[in-house]
N, C-alpha and C positions, 0 to 999 in steps of 0.2 A: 478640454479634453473629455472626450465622451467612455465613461465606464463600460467595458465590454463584457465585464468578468469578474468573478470573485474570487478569493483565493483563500481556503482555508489552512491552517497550520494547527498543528493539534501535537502536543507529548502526551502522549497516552501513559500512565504509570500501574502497576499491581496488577498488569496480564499474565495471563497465563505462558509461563517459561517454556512447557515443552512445546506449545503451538506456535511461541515464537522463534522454535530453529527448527520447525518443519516446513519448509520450500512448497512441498505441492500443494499441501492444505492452505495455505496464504495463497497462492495461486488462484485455486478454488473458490478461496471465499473474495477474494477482491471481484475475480470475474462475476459469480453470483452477486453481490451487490452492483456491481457496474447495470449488468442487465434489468437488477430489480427498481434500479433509479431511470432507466428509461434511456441512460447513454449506449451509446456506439463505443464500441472495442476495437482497436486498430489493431493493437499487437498489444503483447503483455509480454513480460521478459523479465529474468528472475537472478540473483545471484545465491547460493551458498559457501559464506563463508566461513575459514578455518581457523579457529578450532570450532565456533558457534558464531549466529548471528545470519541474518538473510536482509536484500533487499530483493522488492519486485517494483517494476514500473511500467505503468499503463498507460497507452497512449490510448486518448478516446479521438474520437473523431471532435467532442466538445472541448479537447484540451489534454492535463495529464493528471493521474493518481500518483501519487509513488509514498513507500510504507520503506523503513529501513526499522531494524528489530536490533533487541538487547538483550538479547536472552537473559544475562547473569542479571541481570536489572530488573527485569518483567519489564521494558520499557521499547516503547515504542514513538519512531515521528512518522508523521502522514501527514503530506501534500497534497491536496486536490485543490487544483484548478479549474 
């Protein structure tokens, strides 16, 4: 079987709390790095949820991003494919 792809996984720990239950700024900056690594952005789509915590997931035309947050943790996970 021929490798197409890589897949990173990452627990981010000791971020910053209030960044991680702001939606549009994760938004922002996901798109901003997508662009500045040189992929394609298909769609990006976002959750807020209650009482705290955010997912956003990125489909690129090379595959997907997706970030789910912890706010009460400073913790985060991130998928790119």
């Amino acid at each position: 079987m021929e490798i197409t792809g890589r897949q990173l996984v990452a627990e981010l720990a000791g971020c910053d709390k209030t960044l991680l239950n702001d939606e549009s700024r994760l938004k922002a900056i996901l798109t901003a790095g997508i662009r500045e690594c040189g992929f394609t952005l298909v769609r990006i789509s976002s959750h807020q949820f209650t009482p705290i915590g955010v997912t956003v997931i990125a489909i690129i035309s090379e595959s997907h991003i997706a970030l789910h947050t912890f706010p009460e943790a400073g913790h985060v996970s991130l998928d790119i494919y």
